[in-house]
C-alpha positions in Angstrom: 5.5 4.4 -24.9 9.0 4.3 -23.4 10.8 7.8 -22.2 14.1 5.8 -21.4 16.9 6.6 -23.8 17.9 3.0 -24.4 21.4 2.8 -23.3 21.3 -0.8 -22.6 20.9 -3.5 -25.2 18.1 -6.3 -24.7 20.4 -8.6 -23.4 21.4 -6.1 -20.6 17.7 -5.8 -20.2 17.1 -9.3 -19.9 20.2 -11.3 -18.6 20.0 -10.2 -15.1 20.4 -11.6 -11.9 19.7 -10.6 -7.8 23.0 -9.2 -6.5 25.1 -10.8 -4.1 25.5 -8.5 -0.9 27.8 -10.1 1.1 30.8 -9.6 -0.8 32.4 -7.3 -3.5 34.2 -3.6 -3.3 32.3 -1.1 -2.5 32.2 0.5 -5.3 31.7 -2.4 -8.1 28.7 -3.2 -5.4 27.5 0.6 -5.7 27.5 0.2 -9.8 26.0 -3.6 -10.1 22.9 -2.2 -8.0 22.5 0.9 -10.0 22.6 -1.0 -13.2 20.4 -3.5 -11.9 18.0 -0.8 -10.7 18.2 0.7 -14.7 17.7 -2.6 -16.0 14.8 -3.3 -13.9 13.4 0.3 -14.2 13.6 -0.4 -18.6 12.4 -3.7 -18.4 9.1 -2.8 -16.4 8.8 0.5 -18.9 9.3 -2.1 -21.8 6.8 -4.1 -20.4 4.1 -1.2 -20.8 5.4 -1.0 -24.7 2.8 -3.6 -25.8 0.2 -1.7 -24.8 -1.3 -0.4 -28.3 -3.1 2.6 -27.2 -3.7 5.1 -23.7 -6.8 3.9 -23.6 -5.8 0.5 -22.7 -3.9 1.6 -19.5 -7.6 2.5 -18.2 -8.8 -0.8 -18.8 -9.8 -3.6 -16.6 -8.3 -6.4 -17.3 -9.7 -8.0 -14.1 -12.7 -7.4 -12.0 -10.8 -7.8 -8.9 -7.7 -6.0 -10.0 -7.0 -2.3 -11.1 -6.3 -1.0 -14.5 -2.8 -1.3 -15.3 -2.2 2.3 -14.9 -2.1 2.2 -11.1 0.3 -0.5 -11.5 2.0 1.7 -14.0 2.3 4.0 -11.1 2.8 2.0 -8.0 6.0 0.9 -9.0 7.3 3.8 -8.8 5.5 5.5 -6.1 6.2 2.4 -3.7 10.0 3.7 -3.6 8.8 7.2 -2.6 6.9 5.6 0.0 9.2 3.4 2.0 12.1 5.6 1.7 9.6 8.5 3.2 9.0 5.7 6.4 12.5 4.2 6.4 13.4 8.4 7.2 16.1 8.6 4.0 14.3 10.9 2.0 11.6 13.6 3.8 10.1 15.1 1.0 7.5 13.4 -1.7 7.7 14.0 -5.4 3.9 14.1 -5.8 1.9 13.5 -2.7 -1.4 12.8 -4.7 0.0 10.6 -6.7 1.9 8.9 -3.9 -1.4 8.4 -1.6 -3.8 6.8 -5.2 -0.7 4.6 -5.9 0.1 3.3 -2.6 -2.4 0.0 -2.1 -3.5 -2.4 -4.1 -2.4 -5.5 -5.1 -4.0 -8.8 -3.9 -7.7 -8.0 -4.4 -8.0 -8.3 -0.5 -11.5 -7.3 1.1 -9.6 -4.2 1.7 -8.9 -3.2 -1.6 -10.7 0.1 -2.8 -11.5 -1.2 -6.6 -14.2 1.5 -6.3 -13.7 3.1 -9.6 -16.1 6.3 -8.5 -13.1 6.8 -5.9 -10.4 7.2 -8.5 -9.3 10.3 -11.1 -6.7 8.5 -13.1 -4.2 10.6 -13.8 -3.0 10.9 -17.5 -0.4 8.6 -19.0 2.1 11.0 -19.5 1.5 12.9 -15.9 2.5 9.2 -14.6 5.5 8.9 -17.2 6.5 11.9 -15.6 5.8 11.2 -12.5 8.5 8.2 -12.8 10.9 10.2 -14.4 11.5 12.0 -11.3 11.3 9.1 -9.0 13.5 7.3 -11.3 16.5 9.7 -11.1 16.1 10.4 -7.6 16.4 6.8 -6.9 19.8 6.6 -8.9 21.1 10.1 -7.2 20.1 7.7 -3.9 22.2 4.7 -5.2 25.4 7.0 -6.5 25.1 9.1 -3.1 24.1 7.1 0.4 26.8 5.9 2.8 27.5 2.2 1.3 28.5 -0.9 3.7 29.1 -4.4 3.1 27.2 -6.9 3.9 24.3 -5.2 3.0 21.3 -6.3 5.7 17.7 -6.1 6.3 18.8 -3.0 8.4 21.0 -1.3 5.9 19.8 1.7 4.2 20.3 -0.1 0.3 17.7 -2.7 1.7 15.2 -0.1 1.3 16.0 0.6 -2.5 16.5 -3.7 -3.0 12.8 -3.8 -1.2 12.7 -1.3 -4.3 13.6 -3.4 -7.2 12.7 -6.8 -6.4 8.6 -5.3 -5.5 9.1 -4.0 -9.0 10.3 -6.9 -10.6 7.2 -9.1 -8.9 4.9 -6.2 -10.5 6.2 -7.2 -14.1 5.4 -10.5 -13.6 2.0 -10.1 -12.2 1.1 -7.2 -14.7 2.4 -9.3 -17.6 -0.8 -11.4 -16.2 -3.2 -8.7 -16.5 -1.6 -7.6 -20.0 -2.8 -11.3 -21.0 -6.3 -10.8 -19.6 -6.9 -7.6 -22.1 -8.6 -7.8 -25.4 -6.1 -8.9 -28.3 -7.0 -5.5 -29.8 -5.2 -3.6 -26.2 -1.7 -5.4 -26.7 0.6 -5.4 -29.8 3.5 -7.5 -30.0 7.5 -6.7 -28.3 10.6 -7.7 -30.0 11.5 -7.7 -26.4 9.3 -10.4 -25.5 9.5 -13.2 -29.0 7.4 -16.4 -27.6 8.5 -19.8 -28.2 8.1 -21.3 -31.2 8.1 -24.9 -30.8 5.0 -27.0 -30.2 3.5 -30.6 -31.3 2.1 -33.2 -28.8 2.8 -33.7 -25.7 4.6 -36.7 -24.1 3.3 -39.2 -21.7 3.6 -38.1 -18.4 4.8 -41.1 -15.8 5.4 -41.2 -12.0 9.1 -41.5 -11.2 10.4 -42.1 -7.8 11.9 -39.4 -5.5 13.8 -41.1 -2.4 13.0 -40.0 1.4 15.2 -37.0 2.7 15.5 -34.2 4.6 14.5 -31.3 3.5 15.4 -27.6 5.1 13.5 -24.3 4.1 14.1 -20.7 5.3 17.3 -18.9 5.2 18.9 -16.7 7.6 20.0 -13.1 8.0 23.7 -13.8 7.0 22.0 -15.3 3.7 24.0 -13.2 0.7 20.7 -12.7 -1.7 17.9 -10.0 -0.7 15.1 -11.7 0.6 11.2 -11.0 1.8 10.4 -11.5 5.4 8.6 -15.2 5.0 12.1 -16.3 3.2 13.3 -15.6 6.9 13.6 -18.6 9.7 13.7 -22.3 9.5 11.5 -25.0 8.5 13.2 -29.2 8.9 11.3 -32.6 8.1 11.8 -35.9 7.0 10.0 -36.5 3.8 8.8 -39.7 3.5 9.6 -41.3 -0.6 6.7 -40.4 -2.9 6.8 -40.5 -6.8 6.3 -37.0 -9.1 5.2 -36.3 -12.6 8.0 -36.7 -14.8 6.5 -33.7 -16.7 4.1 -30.8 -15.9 0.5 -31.7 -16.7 0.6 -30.4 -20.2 -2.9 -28.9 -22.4 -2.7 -32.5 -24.0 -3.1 -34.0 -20.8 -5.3 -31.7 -19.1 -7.5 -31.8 -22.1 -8.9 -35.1 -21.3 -9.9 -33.9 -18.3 -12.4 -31.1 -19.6 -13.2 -33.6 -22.7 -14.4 -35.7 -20.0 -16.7 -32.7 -18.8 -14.7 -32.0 -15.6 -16.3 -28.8 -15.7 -19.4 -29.7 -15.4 -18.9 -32.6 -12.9 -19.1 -31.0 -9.4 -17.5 -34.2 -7.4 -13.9 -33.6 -8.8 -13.9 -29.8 -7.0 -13.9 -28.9 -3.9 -16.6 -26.5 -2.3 -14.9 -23.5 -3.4 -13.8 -24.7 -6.8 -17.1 -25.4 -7.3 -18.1 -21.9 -6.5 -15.4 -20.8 -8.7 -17.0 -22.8 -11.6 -20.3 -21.3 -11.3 -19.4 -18.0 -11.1 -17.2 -18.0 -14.1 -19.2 -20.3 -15.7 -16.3 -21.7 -17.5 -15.2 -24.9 -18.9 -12.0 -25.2 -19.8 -8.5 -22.9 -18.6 -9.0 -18.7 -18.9 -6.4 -18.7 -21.4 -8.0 -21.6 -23.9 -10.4 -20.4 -26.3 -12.2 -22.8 -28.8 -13.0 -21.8 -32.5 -15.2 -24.4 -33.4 -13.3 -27.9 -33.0 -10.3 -25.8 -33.1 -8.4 -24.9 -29.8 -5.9 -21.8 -29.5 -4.2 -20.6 -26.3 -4.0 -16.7 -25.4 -0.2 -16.0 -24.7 0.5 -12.6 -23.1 0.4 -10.5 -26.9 -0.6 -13.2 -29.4 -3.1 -15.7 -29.5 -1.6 -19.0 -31.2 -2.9 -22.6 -32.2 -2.9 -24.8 -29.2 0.3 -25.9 -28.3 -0.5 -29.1 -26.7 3.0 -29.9 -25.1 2.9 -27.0 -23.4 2.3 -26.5 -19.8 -1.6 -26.4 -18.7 -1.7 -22.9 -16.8 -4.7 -22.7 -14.5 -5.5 -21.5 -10.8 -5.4 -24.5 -7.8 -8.7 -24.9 -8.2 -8.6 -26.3 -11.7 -5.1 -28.4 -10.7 -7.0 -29.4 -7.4 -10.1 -30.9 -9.7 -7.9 -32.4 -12.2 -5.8 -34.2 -9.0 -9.0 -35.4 -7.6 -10.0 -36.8 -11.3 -6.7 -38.0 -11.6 -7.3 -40.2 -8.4 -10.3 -41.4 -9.1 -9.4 -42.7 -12.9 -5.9 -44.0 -11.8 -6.8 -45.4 -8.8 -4.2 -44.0 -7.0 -3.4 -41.1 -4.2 -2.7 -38.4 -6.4 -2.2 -35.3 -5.3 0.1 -31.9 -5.7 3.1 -31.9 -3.5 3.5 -29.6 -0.5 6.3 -26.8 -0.4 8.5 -29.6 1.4 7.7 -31.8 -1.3 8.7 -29.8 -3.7 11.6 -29.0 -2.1 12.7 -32.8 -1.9 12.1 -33.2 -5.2 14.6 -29.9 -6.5 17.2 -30.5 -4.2 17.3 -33.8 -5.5 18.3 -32.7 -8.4 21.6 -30.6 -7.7 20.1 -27.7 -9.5 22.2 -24.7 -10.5 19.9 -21.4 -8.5 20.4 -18.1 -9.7 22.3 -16.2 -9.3 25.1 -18.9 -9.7 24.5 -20.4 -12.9 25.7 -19.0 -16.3 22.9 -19.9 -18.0 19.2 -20.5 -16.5 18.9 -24.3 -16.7 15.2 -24.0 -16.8 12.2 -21.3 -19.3 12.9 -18.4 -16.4 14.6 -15.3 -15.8 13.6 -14.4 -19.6 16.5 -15.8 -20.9 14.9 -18.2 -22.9 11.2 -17.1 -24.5 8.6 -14.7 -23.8 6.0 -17.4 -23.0 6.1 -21.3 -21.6 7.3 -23.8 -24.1 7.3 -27.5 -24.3 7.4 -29.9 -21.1 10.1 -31.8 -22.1 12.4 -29.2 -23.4 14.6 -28.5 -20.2 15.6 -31.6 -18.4 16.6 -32.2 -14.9 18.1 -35.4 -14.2 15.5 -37.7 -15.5 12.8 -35.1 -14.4 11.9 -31.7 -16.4 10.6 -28.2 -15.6 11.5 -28.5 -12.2 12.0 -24.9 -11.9 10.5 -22.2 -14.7 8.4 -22.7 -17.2 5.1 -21.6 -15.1 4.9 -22.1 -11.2 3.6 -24.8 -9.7 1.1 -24.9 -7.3 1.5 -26.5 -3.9 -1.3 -28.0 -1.6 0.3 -26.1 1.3 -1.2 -22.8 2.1 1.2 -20.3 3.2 2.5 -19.4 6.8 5.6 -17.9 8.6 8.3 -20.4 9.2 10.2 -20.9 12.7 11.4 -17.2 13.8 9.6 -15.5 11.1 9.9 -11.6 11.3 8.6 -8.9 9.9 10.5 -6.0 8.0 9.8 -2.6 9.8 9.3 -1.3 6.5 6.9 -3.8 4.7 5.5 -5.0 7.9 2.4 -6.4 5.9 4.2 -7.6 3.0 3.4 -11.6 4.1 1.1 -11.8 7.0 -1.9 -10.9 5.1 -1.3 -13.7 3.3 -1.2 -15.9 6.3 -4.9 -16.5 6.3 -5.1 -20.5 4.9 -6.5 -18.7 2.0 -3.3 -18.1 -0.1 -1.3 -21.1 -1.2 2.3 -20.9 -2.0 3.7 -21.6 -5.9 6.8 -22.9 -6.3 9.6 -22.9 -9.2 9.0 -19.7 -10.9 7.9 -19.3 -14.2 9.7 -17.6 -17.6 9.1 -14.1 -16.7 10.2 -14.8 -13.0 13.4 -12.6 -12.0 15.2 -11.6 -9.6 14.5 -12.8 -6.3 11.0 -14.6 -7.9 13.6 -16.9 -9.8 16.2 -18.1 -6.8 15.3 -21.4 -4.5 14.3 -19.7 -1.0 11.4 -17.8 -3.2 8.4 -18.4 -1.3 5.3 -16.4 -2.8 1.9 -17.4 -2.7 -1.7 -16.3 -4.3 -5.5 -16.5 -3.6 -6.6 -20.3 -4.9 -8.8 -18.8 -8.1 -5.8 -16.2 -9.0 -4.6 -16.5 -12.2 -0.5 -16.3 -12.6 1.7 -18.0 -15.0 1.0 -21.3 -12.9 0.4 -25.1 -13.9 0.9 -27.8 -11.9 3.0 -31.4 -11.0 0.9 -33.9 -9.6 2.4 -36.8 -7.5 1.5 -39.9 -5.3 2.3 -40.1 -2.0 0.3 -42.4 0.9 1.1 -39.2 3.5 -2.3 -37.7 4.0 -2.2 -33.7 3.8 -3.6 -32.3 6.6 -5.2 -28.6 5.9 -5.6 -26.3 9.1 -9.2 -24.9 8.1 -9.7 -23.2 11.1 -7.4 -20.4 10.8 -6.0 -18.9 14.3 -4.3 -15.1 14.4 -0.6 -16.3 15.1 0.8 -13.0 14.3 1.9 -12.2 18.0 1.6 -8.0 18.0 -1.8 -8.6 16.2 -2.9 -10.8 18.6 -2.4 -8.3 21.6 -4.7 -6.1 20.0 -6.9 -8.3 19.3 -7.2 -9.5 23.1 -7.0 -5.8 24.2 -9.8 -4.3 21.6 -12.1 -7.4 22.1 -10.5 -9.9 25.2 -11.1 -9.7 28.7 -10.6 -6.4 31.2 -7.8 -6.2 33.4 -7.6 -4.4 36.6 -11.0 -3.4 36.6 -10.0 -0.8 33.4 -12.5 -1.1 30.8 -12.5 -1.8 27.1 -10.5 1.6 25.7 -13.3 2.2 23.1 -16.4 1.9 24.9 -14.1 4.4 27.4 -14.2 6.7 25.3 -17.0 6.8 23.7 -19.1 6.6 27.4 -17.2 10.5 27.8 -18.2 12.1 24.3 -21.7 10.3 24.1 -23.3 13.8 24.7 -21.4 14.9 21.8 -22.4 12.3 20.1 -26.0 12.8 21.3 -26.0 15.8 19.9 -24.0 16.3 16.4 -24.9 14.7 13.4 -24.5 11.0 12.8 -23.8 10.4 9.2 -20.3 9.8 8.4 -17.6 8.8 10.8 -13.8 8.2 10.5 -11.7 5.5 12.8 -8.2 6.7 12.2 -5.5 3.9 13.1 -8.4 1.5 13.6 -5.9 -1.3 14.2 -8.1 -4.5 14.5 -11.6 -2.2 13.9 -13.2 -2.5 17.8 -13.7 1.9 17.9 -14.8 1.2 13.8 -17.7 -1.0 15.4 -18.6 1.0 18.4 -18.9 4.0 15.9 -21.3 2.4 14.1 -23.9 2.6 16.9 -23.9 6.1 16.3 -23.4 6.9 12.9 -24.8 5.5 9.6 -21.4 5.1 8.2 -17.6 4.4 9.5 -14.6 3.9 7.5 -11.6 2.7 9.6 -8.3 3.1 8.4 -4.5 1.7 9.5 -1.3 1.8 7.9 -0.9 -2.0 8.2 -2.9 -4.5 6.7 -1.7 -6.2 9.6 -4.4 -5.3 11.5 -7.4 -4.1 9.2 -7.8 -7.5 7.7 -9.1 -8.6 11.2 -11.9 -5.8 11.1 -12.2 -7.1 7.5 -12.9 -10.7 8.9 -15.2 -9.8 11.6 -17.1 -8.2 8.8 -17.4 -10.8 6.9 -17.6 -13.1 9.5 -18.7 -12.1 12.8 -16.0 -13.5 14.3 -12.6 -14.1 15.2 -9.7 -16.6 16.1 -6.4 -15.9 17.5 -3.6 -17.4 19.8 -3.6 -15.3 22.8 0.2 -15.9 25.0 0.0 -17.3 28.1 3.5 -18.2 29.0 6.8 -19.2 27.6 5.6 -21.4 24.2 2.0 -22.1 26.2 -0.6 -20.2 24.6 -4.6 -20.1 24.6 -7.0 -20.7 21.6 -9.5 -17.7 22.0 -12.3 -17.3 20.0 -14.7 -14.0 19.6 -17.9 -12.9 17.9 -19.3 -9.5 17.4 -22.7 -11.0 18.8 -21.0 -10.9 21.8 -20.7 -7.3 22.4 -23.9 -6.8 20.4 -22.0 -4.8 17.3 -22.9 -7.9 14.9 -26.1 -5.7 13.7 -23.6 -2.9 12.5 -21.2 -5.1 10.3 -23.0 -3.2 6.5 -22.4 0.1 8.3 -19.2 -0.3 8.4 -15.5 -0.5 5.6 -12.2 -1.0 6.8 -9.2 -0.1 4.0 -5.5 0.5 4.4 -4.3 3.8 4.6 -1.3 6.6 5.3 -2.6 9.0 7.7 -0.1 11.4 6.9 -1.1 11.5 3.0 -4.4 10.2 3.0 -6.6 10.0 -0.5 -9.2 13.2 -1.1 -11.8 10.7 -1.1 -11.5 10.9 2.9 -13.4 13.5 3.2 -16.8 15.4 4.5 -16.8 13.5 8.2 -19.2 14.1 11.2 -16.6 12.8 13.5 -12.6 11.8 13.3 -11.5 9.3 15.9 -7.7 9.0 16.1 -7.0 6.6 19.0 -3.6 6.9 20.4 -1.7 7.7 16.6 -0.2 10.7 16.6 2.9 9.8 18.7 3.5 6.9 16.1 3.3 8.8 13.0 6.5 9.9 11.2 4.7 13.4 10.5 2.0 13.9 13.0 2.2 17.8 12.4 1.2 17.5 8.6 -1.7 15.3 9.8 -2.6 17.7 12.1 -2.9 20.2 9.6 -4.6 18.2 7.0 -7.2 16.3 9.0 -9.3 19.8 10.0 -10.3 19.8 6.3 -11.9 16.6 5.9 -14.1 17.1 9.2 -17.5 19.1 8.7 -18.2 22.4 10.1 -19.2 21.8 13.2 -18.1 17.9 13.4 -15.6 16.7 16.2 -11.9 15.7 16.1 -11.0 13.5 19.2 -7.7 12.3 19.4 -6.3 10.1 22.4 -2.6 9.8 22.8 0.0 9.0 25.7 2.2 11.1 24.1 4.8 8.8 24.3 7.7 10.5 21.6 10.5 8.4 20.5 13.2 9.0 17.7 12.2 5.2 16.1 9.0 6.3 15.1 9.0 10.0 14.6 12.2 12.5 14.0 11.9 15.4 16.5 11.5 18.0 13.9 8.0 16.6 13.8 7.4 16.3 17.2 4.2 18.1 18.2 5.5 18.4 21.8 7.3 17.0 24.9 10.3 19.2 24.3 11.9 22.3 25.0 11.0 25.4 23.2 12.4 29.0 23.7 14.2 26.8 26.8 11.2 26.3 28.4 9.1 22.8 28.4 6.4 22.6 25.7 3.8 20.2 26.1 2.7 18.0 23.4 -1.6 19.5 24.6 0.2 23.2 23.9 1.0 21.9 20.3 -2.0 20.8 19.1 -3.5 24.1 20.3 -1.5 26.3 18.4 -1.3 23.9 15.4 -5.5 23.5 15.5 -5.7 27.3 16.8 -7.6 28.3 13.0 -9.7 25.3 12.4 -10.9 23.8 15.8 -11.8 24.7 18.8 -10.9 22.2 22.2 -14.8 21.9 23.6 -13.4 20.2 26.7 -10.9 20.0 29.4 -8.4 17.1 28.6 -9.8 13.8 30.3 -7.3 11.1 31.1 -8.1 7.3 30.3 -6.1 4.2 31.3 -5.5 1.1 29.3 -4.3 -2.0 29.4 -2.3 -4.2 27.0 -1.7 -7.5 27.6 1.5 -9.4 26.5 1.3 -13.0 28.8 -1.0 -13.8 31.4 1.5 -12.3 33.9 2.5 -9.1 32.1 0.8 -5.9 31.0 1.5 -2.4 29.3 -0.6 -0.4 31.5 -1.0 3.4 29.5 -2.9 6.1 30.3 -3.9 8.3 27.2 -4.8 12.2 27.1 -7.8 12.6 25.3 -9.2 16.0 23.7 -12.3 16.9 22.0 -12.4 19.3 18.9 -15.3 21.1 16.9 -14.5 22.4 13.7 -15.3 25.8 13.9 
């Protein structure tokens, strides 16, 4: 299916490796990241190749996921995006195109997997689509003002962010491609699996001494990194022993002969939910033809190759642990990240990109597929990185200092919900910044990646936070100030609000409503005393995800800032402020305001609380958002008005500037830009609000808010 002429070999394609970007001339550093770019850009096209018909783009391969076409397309459409909010590029190739690609990849509550929502563009439209995205990327590379080192802040961060998200998309659609039918795939002479297999060897415990062990990087590190890599994690690991090997299908499959599938004291309480809901009983990628076993690779199914590495979600490798225990009579568990970490840097292991060859089944420069356990050694122990990841007990969380990027700020903290557990080592598709040591990714417990496991024993007892608290400090400030305690006798900002417009309310029609930059969902809930439906929408997943919990359910932790390091465990339920009855009325979904999906559409009422002034195109909202209102609905927006360069270049500034030398206000701009569609129904009302950032200080605000009806 490839449009690329194919000016680099396989080997180019293949034998690549994360650039260094603290050292180098300019422009050798200018041409490494363009090839890597091209090589990246083929490899993911490639990728798409063993697809054996159009159809099969349209297919699900998951439930929870989306056909691989909007993966075919977000690729490319998440470069558009962030250099659109980064400011280096103002215009979009394909705005559409750029709004149904934009979100979707860890099958959060948020995700819109509504198919009825969706009119997949055809194959081709998308090829072509990335043909323009691709060589306006390159005329980016060959053309913006280049400095070394290359930081977090530079400009070629942006088109890094770029290349490394697209790199983690071909390992995670490789996935999906190995959840279609056999009959949807055809086989890649870029991708030849291994083709050695027999039985597997014993596995045995082998010591690993006590050590230190230091995770997190920092900002003077010379490799791109994702914001979690940031920061600093130190412990003394006690001694423990680890798996010489992987759990291989041999081993593993005395655990299912032993019906651990049907034996609900092995799993834990969501494992055991798992189980019944699949209904499965033995690994997703098995399959049993009569007494005879095979094993689904990602384009072929072969016989069983039983030194292979078992791939299964943590669930499975949690069961199997658990079994392990119980039979052996020993502590067995998996290893946490530390753990893990003790164990490789044991080792003295070569990471990418230094070595000349990968020591380990990653960065594709060995097979297409896992292969045997004891194939790649590592000082006594094997597959300590690649093969397939290796799940960790530890769920993930920011380490010491963690920050997020201003342009990916929900890239990790999503994630940060004790619900995602971190994988370690890579696997043999894993490039790029996936395949280096700092790496730190993690997935939802019944996800299904290229992942086994290494079990070890250890005495030290893993303790599990289950009771997740909010520790993401920004969140947390909106969660006191949508749902905490009032301040200076100002109330809550939505109930505000809506106490001045309730007439309005009263009196218009009450069937569809829209919370525009809902942030943590409080207006969403308020709304929904009104109006049979609400949608609430933010840009960050930051902040939806705690709507999305409240939701589900009804209430919500966080870590509220006191003083200095002293903070306060605060806990709050929708019962409270009586909006628990209203949770199936409402949705909450992540969103660009400024290039929002033509399914928003056909609204009653459009609440955007205090968003324009951080929007980097207000005045394209404004001119948008009249459409998807009803005749005769309302349009209130609240805004302090507060205009600054960071957020929103003055070209786009609706007011609070001079124009024709006089002052323009920012309330005579959105007359003149609403003037056709809407007409202001009220004189502009002033309401105060309070945001609290320690018990001793507050952002006290006072908003401007007007009422529109679509005429």
């Amino acid at each position: 299916m490839s449009k690329l002429i194919k000016s680099k070999n396989d080997q180019d394609i293949l034998n690549t490796k994360t650039p260094i970007l603290n050292e180098g001339l300019l422009e050798e550093k200018r041409a490494e990241i363009l090839s890597y770019f091209q090589a990246t850009w083929e490899l993911d096209e490639r990728l798409y190749d063993s697809l054996s018909s159009k159809d099969a783009f349209y297919q699900r391969a998951d439930p929870l996921r989306h056909p691989l076409i909007f993966y075919f397309g977000h690729t490319a459409t998440f470069y558009i995006n962030k250099l659109i909010l980064a400011g280096i590029i103002s215009e979009r190739i394909d705005p559409k195109l750029e709004s149904m690609f934009a979100v979707g990849v860890d099958e959060m509550s948020w995700d819109d997997l509504n198919e009825k929502h969706y009119d997949w563009p055809d194959v081709q439209a998308v090829h072509n689509y990335r043909d323009k995205a691709k060589s306006l990327v390159e005329l980016l590379i060959e053309s913006l003002p280049l400095n070394m080192p290359i930081t977090w802040d530079s400009q070629f961060w942006v088109l890094l962010m770029g290349i490394e998200h697209q790199r983690i998309h071909i390992e995670t659609s490789s996935v999906l491609i190995r959840e279609l039918p056999l009959s949807s795939v055809r086989k890649n002479s870029l991708f030849p699996i291994c083709q050695f297999a027999g039985n597997a060897p014993k596995n045995e415990l082998l010591p690993v001494a006590s050590g230190c062990v230091s995770i997190g990087k920092t900002k003077e590190n010379p490799l791109y990194g994702w914001d979690n890599e940031f920061g600093s994690y130190s412990d003394q690991i006690s001694a423990f022993k680890a798996a010489k090997y992987l759990v291989s299908n041999q081993e593993y499959l005395e655990f299912v002969e032993e019906e651990g599938y049907k034996t609900e004291k092995w799993w834990t309480a969501e494992g055991w939910s798992w189980v019944c809901y699949k209904q499965c009983e033995y690994p997703v990628f098995w399959k049993k033809e009569g007494e005879r076993w095979k094993l689904r690779c990602m384009l072929e199914e072969i016989d069983m190759p039983w030194n292979w590495p078992a791939e299964v979600n943590y669930l499975e490798a949690k069961a199997f642990c658990n079994w392990k225990a119980a039979k052996t009579g020993k502590q067995v568990r998996m290893p946490t990240e530390a753990e893990y970490y003790r164990l490789h840097d044991s080792l003295n292991i070569p990471d990418q990109p230094d070595w000349e060859k990968a020591p380990g089944n990653i960065n594709l420069e060995h097979y297409a597929s896992s292969c045997p356990v004891d194939q790649f050694a590592f000082n006594g122990f094997y597959d300590v990185i690649g093969n397939v990841w290796q799940w960790t007990e530890m769920p993930i969380s920011g380490l010491d200092g963690f920050e997020i990027h201003p342009y990916y700020d929900d890239f990790s903290t999503p994630t940060f919900d004790a619900k995602h557990n971190l994988i370690k080592g890579g696997s043999w598709v894993s490039t790029g910044n996936l395949a280096i040591r700092d790496s730190r990714y993690a997935f939802r417990r019944h996800f299904f990646q290229h992942a086994g496991f290494r079990y070890i024993e250890s005495e030290e007892e893993v303790e599990i936070q289950a009771d997740y608290y909010e520790t993401d400090e920004l969140v947390a400030q909106y969660c006191e100030f949508q749902y905490g305690e009032e301040y200076f006798d100002i109330p809550n900002f939505a109930q505000a609000c809506l106490a001045l417009i309730k007439e309005d309310l009263d009196a218009g029609k009450k069937n569809t409503a829209l919370d525009l930059g809902c942030a943590t969902g409080r207006m969403t809930f308020e709304l929904a005393r009104y109006f049979d439906k609400v949608t609430g929408l933010d840009f960050s997943a930051r902040f939806i995800r705690i709507g999305t919990q409240l939701k589900e359910s009804g209430k919500l932790n966080y870590l509220r800032q006191e003083e200095g390091k002293l903070t306060s465990y605060q806990e709050k339920k929708l019962a409270t402020f009586g909006l628990d009855a209203y949770s199936d009325k409402v949705a909450f979904f992540q969103a660009d305001a400024c290039n929002l999906k033509a399914l928003y559409t056909g609204y009653d009422l459009v609440f955007a609380g205090n968003l324009i002034d951080r929007l980097y195109n207000p005045i394209k909202f404004l001119q948008d958002i009249p459409s998807r209102i009803n005749s005769g609905g309302l349009l209130v927006l609240t805004s302090p008005y507060t205009w600054l360069e960071e957020f929103t270049d003055t070209a786009y500034w609706v007011g609070g500037y001079r124009k024709d030398g006089e002052p323009y206000s920012t309330l005579e701009g959105l007359k003149e830009i609403l003037k056709d569609q809407m007409v202001l129904i009220h004189e502009p009302q002033d309401i105060p609000f309070v945001i609290r950032e320690t018990s001793r200080k507050f952002q006290h605000t006072i908003a401007q808010m007007t009422v529109w009806r679509k005429i």
